[in-house]
C-alpha positions as CSV (number, residue, x, y, z in Angstrom):
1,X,15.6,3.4,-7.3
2,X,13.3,1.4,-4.6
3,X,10.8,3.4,-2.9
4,X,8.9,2.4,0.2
5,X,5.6,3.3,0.9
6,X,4.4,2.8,4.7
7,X,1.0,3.1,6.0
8,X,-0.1,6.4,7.5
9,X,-2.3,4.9,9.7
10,X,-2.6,1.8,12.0
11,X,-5.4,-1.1,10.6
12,X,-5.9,-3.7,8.8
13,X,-5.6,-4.2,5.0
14,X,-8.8,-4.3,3.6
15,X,-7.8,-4.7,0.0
16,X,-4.6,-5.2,-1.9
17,X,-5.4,-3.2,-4.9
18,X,-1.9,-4.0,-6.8
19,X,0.3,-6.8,-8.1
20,X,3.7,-7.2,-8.0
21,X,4.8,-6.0,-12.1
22,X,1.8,-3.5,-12.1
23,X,2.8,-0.2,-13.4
24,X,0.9,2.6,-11.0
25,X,0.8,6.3,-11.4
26,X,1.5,8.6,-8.8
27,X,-2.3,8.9,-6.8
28,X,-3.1,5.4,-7.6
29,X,-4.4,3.5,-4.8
30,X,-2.0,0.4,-4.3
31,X,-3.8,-1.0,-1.3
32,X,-6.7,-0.3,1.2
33,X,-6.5,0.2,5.0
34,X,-9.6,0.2,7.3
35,X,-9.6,1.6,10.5
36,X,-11.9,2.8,12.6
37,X,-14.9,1.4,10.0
38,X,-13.8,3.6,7.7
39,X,-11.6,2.7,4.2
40,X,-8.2,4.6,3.6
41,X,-6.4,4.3,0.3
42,X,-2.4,4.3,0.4
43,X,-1.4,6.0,-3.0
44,X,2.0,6.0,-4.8
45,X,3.6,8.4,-4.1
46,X,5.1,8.5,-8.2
47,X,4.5,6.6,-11.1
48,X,6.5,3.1,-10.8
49,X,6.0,-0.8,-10.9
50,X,5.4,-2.9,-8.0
51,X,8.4,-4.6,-7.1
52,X,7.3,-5.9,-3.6
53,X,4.3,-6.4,-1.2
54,X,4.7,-6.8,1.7
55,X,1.3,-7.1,3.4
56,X,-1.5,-9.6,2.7
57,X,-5.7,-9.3,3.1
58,X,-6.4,-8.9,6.8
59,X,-3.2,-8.4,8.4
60,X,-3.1,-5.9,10.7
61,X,-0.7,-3.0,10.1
62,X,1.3,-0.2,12.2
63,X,1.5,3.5,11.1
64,X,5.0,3.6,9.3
65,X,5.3,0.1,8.8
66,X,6.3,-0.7,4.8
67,X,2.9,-1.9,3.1
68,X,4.4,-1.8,-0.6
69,X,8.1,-1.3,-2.2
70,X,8.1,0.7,-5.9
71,X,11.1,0.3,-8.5
């Protein structure tokens, strides 16, 4: 089943830190927000592969948008 993860703040993506087809485990970082000079991991939220992303490097974001989708 599909899981979206959505960014807990507003920022811009700093880092895309997965592929689509990884495998993550629930903590691992998938991609990295800055805001405010500072760097914010958004973790899985469960183990899963990457089925989608959604965002790209430097693309601004809005707290609860969908940043990556899990299978």
């Amino acid at each position: 089943m599909a899981e979206e993860i959505k960014a807990h703040i507003t920022g811009v993506v700093f880092q895309v830190t997965a592929k689509v087809g990884d495998k993550v485990a629930a903590g691992d970082p998938v991609i990295v927000l800055e805001s405010m000079k500072m760097e914010i991991p958004v973790e899985a939220p469960r183990a899963g592969a990457v089925k989608e992303i959604r965002v790209r490097e430097g693309q601004t974001v809005q707290e609860g948008e969908t940043v990556v989708v899990l299978e």
